[in-house]
N, CA, C, O and CB atoms as a CASP TS submission, in Angstrom:
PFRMAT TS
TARGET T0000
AUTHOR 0000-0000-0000
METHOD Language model
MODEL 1
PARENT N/A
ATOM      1  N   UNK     1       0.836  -1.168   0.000  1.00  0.00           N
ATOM      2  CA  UNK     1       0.000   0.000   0.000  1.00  0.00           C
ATOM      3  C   UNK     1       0.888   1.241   0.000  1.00  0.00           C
ATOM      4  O   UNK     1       1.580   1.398   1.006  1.00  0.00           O
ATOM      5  CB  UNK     1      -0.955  -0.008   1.209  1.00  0.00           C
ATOM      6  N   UNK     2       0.979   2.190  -1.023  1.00  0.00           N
ATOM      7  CA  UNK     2       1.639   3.445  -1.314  1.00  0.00           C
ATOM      8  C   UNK     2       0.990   4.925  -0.451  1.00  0.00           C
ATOM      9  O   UNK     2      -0.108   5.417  -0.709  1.00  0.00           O
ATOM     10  CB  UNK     2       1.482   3.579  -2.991  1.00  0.00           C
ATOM     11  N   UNK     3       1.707   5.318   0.330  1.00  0.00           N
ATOM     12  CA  UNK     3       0.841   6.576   1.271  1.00  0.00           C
ATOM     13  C   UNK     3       0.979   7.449   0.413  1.00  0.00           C
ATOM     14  O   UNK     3       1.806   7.136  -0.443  1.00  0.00           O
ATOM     15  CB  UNK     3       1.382   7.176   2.812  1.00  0.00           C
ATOM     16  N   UNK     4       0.511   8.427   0.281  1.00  0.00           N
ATOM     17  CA  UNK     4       0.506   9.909  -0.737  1.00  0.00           C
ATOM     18  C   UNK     4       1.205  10.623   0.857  1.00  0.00           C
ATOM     19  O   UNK     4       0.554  10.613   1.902  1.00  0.00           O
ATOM     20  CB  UNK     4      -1.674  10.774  -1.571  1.00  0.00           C
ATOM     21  N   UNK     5       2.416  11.120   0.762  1.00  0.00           N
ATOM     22  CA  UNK     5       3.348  12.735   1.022  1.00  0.00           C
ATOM     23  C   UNK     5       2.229  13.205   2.092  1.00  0.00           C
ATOM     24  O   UNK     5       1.041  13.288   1.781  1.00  0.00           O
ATOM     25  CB  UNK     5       3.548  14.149  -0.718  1.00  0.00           C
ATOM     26  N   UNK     6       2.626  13.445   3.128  1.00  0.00           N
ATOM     27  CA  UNK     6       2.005  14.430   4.120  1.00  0.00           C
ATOM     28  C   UNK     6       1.963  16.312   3.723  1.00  0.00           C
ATOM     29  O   UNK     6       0.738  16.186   3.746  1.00  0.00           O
ATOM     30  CB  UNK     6       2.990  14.141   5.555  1.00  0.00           C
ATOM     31  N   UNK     7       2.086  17.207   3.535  1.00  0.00           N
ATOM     32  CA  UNK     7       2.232  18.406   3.087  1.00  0.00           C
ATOM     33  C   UNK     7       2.933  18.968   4.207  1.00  0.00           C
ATOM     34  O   UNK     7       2.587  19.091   5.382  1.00  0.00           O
ATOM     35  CB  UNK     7       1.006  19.061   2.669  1.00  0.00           C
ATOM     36  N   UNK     8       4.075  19.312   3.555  1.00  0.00           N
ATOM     37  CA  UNK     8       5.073  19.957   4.540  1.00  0.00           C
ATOM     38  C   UNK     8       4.371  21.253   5.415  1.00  0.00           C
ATOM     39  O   UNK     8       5.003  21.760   6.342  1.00  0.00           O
ATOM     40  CB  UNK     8       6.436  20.535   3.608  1.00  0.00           C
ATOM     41  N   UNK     9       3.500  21.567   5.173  1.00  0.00           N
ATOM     42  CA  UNK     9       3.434  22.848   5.799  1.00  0.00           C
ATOM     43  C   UNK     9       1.879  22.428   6.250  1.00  0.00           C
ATOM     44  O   UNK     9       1.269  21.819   5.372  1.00  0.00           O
ATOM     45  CB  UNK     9       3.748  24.352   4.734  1.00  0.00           C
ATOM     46  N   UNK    10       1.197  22.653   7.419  1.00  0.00           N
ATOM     47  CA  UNK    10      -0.274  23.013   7.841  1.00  0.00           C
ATOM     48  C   UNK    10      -0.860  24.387   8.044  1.00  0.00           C
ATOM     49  O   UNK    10      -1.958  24.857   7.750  1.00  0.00           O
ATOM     50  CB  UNK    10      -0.497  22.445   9.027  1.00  0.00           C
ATOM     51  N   UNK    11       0.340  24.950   8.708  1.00  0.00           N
ATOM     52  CA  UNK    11      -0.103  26.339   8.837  1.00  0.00           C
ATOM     53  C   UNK    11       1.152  27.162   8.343  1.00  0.00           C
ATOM     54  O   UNK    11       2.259  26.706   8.055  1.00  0.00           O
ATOM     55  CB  UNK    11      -0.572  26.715  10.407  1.00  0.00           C
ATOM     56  N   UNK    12       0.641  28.764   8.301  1.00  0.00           N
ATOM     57  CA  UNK    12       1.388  29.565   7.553  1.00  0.00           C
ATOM     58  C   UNK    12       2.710  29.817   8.419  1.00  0.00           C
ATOM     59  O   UNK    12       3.796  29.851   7.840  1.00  0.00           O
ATOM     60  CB  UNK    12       0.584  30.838   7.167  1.00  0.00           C
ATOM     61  N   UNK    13       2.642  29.956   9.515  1.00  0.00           N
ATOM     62  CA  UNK    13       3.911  30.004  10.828  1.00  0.00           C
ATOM     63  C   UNK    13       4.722  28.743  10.943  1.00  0.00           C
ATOM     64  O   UNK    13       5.427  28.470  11.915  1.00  0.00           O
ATOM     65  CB  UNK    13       3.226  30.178  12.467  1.00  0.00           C
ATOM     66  N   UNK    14       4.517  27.764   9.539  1.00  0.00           N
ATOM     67  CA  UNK    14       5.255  26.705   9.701  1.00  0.00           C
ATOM     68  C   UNK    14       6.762  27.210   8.663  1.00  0.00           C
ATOM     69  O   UNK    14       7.796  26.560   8.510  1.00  0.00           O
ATOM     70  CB  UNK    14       4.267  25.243   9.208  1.00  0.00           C
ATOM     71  N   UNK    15       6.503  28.193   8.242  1.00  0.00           N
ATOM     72  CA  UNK    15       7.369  28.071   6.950  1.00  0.00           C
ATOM     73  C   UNK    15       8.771  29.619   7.433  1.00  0.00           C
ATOM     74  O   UNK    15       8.440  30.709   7.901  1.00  0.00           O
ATOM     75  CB  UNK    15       5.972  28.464   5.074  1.00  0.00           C
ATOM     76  N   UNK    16       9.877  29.286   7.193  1.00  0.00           N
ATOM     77  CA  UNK    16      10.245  30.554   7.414  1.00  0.00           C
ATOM     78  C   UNK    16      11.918  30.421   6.351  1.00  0.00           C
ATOM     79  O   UNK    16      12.496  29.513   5.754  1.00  0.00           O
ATOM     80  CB  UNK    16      10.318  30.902   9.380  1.00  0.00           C
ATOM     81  N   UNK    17      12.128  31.698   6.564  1.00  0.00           N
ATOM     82  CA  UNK    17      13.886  31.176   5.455  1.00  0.00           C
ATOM     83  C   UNK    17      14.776  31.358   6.661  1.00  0.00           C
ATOM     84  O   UNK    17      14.610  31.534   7.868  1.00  0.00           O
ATOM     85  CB  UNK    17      14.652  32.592   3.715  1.00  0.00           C
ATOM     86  N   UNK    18      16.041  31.212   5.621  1.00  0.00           N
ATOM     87  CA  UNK    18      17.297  30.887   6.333  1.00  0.00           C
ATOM     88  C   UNK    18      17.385  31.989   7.016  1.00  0.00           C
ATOM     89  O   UNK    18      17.198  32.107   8.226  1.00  0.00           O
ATOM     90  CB  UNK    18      18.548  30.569   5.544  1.00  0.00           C
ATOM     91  N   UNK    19      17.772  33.105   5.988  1.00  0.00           N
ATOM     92  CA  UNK    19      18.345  34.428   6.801  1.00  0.00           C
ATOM     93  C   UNK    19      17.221  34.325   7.834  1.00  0.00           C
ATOM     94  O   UNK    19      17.778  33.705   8.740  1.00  0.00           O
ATOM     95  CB  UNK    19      18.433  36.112   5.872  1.00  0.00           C
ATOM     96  N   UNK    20      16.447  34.475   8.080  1.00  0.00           N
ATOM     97  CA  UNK    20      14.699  35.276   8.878  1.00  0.00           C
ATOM     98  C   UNK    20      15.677  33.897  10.690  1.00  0.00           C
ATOM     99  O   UNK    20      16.340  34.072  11.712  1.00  0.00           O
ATOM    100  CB  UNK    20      11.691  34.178   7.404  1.00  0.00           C
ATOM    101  N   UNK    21      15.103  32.849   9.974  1.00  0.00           N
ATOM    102  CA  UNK    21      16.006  31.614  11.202  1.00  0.00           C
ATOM    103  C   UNK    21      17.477  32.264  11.858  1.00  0.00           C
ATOM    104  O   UNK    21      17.664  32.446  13.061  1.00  0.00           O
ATOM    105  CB  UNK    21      16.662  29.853  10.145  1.00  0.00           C
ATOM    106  N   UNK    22      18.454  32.562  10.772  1.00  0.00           N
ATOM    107  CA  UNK    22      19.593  32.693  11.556  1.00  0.00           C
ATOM    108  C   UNK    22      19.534  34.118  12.530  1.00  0.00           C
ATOM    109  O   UNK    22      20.258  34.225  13.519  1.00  0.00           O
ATOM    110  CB  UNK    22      20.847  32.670  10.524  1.00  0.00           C
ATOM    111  N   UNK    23      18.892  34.832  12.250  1.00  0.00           N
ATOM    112  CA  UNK    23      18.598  36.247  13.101  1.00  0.00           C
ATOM    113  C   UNK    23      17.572  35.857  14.274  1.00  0.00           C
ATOM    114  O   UNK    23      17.274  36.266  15.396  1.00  0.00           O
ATOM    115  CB  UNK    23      17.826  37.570  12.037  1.00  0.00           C
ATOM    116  N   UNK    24      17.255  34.991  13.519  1.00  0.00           N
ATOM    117  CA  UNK    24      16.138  34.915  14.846  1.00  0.00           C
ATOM    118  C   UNK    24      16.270  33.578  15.906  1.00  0.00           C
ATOM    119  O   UNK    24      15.450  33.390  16.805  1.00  0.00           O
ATOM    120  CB  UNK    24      14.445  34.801  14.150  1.00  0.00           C
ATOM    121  N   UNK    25      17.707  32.479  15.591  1.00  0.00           N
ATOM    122  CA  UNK    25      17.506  31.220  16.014  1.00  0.00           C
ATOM    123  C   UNK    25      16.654  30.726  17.795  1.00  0.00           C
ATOM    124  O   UNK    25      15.890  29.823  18.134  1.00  0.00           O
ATOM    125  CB  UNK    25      19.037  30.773  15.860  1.00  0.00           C
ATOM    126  N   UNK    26      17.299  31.852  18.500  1.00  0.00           N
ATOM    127  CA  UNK    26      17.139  31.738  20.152  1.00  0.00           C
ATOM    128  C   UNK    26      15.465  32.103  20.280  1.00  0.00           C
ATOM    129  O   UNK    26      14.914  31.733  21.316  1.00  0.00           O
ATOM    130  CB  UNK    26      18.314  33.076  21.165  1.00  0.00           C
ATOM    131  N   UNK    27      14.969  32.538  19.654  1.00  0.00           N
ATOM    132  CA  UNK    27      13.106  32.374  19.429  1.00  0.00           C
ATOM    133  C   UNK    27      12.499  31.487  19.469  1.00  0.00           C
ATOM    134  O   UNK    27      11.758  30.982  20.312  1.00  0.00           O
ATOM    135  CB  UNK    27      12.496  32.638  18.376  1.00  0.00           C
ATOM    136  N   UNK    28      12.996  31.104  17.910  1.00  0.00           N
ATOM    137  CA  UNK    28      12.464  29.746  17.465  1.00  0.00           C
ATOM    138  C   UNK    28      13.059  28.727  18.022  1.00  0.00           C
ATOM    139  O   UNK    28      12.479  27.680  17.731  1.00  0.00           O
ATOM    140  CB  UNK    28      12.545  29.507  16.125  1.00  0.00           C
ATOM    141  N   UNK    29      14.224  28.538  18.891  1.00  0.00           N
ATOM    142  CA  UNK    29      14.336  27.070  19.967  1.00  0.00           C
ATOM    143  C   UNK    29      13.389  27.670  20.751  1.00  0.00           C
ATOM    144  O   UNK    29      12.238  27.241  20.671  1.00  0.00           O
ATOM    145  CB  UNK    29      15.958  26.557  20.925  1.00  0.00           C
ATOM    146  N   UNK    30      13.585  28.379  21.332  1.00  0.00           N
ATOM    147  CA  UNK    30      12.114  29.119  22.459  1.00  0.00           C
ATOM    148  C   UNK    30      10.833  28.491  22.741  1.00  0.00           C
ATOM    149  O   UNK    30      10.187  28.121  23.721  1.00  0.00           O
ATOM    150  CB  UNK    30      11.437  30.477  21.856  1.00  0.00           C
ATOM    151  N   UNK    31      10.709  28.534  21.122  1.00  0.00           N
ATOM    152  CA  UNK    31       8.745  28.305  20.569  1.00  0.00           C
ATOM    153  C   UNK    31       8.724  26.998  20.445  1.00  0.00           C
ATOM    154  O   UNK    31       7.758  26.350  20.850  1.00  0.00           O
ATOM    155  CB  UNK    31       8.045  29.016  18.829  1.00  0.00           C
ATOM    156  N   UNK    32       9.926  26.352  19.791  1.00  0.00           N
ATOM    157  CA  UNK    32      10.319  24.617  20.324  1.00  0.00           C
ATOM    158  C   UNK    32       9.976  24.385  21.347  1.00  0.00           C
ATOM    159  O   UNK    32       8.945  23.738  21.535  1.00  0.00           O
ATOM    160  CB  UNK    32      11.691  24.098  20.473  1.00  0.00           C
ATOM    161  N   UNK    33      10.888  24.934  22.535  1.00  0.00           N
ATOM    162  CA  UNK    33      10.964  24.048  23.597  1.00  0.00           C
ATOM    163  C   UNK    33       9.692  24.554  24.557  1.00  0.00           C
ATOM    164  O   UNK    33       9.508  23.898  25.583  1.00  0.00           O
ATOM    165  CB  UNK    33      12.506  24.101  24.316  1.00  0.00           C
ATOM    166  N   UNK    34       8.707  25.802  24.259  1.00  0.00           N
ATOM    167  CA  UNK    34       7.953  25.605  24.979  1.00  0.00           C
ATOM    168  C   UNK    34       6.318  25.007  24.347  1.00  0.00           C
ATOM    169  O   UNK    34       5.221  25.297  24.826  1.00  0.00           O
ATOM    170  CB  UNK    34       8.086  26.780  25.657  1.00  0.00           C
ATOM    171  N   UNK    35       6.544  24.261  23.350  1.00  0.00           N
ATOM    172  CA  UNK    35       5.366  23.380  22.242  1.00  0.00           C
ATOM    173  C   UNK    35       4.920  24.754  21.810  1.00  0.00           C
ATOM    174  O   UNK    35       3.689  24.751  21.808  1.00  0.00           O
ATOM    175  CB  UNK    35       3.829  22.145  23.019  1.00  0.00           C
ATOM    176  N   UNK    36       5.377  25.881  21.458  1.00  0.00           N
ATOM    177  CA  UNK    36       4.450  27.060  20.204  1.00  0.00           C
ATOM    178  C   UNK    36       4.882  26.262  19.061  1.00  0.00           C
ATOM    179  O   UNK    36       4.090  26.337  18.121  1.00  0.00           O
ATOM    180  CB  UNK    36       5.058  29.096  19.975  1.00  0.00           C
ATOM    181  N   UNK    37       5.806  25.589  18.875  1.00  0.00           N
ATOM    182  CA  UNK    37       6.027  25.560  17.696  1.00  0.00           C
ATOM    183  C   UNK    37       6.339  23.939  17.734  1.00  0.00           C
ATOM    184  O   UNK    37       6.977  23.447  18.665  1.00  0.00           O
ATOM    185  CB  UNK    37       7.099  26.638  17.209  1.00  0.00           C
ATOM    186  N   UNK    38       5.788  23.097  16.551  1.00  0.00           N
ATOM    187  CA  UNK    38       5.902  21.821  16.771  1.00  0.00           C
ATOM    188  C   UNK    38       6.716  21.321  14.952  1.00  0.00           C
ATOM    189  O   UNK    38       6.667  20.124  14.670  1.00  0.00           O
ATOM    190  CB  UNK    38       4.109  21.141  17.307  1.00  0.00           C
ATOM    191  N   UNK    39       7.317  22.207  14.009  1.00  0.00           N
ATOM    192  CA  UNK    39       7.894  22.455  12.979  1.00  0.00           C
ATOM    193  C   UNK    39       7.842  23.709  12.396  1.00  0.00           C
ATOM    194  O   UNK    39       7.018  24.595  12.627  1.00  0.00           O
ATOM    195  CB  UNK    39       7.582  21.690  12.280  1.00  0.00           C
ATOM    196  N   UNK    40       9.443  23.740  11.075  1.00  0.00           N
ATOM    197  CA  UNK    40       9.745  24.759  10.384  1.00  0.00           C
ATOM    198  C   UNK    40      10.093  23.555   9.078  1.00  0.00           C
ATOM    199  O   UNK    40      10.515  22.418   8.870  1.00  0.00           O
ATOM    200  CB  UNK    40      10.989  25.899  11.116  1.00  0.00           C
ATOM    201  N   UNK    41       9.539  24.831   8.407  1.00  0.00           N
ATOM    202  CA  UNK    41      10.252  24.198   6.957  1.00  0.00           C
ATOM    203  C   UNK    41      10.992  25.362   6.995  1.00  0.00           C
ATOM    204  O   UNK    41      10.649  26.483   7.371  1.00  0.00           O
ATOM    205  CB  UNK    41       9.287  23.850   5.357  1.00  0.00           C
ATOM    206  N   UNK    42      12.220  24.903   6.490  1.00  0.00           N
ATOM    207  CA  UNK    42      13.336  26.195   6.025  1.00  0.00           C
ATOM    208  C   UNK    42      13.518  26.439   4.489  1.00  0.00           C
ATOM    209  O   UNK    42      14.045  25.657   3.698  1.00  0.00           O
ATOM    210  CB  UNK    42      14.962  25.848   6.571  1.00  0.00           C
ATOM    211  N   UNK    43      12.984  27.671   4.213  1.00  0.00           N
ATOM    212  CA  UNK    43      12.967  28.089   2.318  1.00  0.00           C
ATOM    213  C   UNK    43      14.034  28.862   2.423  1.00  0.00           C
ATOM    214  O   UNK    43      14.365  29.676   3.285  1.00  0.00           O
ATOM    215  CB  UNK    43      11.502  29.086   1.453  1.00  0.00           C
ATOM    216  N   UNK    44      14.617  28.448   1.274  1.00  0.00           N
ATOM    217  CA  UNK    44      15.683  29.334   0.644  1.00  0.00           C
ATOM    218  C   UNK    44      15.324  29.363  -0.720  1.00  0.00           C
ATOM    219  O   UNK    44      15.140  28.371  -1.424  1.00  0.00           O
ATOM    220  CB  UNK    44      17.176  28.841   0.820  1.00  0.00           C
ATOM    221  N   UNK    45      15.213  30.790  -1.134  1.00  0.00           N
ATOM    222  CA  UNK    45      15.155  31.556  -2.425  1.00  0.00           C
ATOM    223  C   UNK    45      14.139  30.382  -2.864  1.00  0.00           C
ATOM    224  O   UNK    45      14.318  29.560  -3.762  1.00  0.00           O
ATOM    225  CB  UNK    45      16.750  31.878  -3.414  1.00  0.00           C
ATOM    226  N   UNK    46      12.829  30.536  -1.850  1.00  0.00           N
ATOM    227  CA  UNK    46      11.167  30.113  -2.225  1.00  0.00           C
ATOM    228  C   UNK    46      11.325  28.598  -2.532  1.00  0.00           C
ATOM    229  O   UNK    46      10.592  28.069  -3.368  1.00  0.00           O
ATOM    230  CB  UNK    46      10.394  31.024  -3.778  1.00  0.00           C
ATOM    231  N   UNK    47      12.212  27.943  -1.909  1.00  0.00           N
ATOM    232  CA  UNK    47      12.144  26.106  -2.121  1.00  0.00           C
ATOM    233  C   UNK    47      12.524  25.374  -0.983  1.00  0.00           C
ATOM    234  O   UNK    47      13.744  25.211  -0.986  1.00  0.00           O
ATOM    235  CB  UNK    47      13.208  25.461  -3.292  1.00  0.00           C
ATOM    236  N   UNK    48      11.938  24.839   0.043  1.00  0.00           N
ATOM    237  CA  UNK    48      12.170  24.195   0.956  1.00  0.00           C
ATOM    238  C   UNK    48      13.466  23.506   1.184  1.00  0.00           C
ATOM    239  O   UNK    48      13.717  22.472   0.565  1.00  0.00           O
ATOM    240  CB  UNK    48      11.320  23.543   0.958  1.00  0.00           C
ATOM    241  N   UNK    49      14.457  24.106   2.189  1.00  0.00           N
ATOM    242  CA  UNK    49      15.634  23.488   2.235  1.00  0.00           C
ATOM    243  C   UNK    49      15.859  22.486   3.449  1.00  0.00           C
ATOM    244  O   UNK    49      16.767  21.655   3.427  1.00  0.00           O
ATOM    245  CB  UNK    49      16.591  24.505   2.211  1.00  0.00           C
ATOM    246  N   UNK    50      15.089  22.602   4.369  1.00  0.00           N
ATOM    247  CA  UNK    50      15.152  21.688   5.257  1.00  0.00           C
ATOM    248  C   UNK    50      14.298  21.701   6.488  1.00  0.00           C
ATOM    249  O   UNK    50      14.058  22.796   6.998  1.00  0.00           O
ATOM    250  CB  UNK    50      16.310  21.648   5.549  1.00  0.00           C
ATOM    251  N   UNK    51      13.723  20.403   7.124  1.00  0.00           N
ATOM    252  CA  UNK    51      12.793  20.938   7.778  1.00  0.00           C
ATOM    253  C   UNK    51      13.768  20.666   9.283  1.00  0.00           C
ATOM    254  O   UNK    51      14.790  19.985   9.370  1.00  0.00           O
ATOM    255  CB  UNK    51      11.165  20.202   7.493  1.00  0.00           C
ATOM    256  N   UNK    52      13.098  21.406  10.330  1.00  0.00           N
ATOM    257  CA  UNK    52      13.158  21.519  11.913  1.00  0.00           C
ATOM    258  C   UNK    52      11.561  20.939  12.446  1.00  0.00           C
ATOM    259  O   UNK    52      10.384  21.174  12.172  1.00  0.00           O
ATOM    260  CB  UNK    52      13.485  23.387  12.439  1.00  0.00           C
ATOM    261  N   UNK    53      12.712  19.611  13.818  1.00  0.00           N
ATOM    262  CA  UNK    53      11.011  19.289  14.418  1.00  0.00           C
ATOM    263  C   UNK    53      11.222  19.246  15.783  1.00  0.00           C
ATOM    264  O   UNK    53      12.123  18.526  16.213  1.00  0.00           O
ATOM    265  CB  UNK    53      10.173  17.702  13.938  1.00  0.00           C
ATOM    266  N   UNK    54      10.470  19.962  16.608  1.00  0.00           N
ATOM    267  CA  UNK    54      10.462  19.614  17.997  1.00  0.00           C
ATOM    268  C   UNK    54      10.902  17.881  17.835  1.00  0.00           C
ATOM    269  O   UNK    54      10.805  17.049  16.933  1.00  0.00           O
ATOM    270  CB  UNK    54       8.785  19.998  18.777  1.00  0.00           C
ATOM    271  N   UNK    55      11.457  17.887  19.328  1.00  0.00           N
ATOM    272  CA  UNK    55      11.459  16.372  19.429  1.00  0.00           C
ATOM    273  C   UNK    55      10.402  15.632  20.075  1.00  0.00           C
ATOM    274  O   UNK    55      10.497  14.429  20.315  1.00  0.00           O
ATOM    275  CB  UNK    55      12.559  15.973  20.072  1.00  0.00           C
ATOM    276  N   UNK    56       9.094  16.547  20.445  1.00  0.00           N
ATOM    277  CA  UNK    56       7.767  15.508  20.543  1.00  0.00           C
ATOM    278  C   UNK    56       7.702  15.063  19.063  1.00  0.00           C
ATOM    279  O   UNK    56       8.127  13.958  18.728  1.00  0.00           O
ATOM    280  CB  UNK    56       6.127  16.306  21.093  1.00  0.00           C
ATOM    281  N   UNK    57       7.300  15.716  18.405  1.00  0.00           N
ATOM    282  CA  UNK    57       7.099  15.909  16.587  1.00  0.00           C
ATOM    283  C   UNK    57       7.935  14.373  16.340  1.00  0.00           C
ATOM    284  O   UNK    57       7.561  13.207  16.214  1.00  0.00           O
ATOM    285  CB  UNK    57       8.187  17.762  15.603  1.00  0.00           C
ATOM    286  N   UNK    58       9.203  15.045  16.350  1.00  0.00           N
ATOM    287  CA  UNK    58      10.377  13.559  15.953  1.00  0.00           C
ATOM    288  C   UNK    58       9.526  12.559  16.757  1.00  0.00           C
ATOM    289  O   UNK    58       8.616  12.044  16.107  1.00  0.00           O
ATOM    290  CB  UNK    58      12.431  13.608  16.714  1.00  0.00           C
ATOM    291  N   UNK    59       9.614  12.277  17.726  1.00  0.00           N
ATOM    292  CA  UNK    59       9.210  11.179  18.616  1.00  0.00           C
ATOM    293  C   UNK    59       8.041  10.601  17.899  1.00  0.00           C
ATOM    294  O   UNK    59       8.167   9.448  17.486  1.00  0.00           O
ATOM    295  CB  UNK    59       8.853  11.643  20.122  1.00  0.00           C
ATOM    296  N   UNK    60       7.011  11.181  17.706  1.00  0.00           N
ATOM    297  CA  UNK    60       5.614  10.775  17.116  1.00  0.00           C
ATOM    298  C   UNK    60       5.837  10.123  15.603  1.00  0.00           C
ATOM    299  O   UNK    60       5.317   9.073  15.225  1.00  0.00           O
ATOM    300  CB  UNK    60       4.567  12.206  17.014  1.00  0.00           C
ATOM    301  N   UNK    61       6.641  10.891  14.889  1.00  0.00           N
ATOM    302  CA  UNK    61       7.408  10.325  13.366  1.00  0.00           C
ATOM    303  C   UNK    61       7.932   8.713  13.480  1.00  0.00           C
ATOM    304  O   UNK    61       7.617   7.718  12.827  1.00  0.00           O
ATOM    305  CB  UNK    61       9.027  11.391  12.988  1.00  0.00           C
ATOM    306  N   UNK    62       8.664   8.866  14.353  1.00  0.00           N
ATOM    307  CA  UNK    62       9.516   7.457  14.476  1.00  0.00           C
ATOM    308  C   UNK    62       8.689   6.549  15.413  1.00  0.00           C
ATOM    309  O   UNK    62       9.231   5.457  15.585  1.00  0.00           O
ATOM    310  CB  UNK    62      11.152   7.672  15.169  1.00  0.00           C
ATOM    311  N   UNK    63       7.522   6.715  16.062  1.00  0.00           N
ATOM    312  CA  UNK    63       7.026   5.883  16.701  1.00  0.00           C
ATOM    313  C   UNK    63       6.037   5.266  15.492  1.00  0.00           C
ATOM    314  O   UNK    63       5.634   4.103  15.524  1.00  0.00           O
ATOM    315  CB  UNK    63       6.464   6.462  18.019  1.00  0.00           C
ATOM    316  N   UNK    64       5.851   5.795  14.894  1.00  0.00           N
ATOM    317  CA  UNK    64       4.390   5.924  13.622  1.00  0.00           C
ATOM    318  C   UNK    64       5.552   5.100  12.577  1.00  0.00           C
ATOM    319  O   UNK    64       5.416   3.965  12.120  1.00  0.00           O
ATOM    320  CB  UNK    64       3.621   8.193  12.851  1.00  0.00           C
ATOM    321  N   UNK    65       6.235   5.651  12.450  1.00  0.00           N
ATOM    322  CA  UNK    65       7.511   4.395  11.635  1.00  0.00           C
ATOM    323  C   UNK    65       7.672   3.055  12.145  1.00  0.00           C
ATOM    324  O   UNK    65       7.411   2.051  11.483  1.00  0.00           O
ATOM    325  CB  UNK    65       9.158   4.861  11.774  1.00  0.00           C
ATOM    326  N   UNK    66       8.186   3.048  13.552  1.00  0.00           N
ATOM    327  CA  UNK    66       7.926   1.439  14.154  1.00  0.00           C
ATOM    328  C   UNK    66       6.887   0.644  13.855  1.00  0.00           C
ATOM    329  O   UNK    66       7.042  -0.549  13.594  1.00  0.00           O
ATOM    330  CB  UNK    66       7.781   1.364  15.512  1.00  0.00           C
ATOM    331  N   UNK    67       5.455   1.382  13.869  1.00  0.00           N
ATOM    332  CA  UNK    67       3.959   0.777  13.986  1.00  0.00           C
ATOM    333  C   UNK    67       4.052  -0.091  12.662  1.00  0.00           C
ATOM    334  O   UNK    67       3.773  -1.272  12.455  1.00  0.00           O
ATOM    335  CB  UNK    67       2.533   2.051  13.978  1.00  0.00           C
ATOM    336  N   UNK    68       4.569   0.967  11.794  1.00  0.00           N
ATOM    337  CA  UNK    68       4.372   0.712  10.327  1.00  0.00           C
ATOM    338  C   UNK    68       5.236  -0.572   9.864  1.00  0.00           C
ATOM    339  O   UNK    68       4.877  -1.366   8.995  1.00  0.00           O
ATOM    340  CB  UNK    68       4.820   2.053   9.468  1.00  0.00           C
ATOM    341  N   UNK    69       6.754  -0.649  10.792  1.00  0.00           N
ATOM    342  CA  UNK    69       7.763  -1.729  10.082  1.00  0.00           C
ATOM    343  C   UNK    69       6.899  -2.722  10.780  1.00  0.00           C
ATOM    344  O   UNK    69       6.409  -3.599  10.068  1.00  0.00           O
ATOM    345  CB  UNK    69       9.654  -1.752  10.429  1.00  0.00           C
ATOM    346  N   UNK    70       6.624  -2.732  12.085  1.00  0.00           N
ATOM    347  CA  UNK    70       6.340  -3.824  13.210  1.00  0.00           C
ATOM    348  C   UNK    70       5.076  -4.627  11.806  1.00  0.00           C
ATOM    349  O   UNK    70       5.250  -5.799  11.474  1.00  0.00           O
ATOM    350  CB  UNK    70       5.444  -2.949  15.280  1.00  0.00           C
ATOM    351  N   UNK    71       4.076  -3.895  11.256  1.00  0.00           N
ATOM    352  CA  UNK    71       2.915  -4.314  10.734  1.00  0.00           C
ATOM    353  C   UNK    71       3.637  -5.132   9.550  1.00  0.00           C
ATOM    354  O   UNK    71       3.492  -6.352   9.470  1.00  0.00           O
ATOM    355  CB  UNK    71       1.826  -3.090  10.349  1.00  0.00           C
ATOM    356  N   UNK    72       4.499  -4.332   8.540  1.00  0.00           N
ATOM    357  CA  UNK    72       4.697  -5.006   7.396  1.00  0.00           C
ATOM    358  C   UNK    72       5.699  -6.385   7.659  1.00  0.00           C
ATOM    359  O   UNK    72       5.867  -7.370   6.940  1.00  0.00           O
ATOM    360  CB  UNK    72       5.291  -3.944   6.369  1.00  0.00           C
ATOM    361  N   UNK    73       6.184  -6.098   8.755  1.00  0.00           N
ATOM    362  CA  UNK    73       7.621  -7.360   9.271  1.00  0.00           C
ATOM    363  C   UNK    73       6.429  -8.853   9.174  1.00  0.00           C
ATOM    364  O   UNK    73       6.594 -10.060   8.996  1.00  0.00           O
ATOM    365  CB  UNK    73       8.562  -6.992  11.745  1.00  0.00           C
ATOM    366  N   UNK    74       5.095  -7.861   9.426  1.00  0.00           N
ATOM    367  CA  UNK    74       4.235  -9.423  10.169  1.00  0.00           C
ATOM    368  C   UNK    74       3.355  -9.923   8.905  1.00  0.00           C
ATOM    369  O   UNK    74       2.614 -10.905   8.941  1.00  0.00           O
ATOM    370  CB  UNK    74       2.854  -9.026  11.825  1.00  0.00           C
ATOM    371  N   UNK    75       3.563  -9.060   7.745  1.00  0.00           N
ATOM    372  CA  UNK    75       3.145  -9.490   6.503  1.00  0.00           C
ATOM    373  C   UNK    75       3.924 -10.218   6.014  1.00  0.00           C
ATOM    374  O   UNK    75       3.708 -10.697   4.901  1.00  0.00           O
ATOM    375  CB  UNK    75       2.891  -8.658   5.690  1.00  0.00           C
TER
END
């Protein structure tokens, strides 16, 4: 079974660029570490260069990955 891509972005405060991040980094760990912020996609010159995830976020990714190997291991 083939999943269709989650969409990098849900809301508009998900998206920000490099320069905007490097001026601003001690914020945005801030909004991390107090759950405002649960991802960033990072754009450079309007194309997603990399994303940032809280580590609840990570945690939930890789637990949802286990579920998924644990299921197909048993196929």
């Amino acid at each position: 079974m083939k999943m269709s891509p989650l969409p990098l972005l849900e809301r508009g405060d998900q998206s920000i660029t490099t320069t905007h991040l490097a001026k601003n980094y001690a914020y945005h760990m801030a909004r991390f570490a107090s759950g405002e912020q649960d991802r960033l996609v990072v754009m450079k010159a309007g194309r997603p260069l990399a994303v940032c995830l809280s580590i609840q976020e990570f945690e939930k990714i890789q637990n949802e990955l286990a579920k998924h190997r644990d299921t197909a291991e048993k196929n």
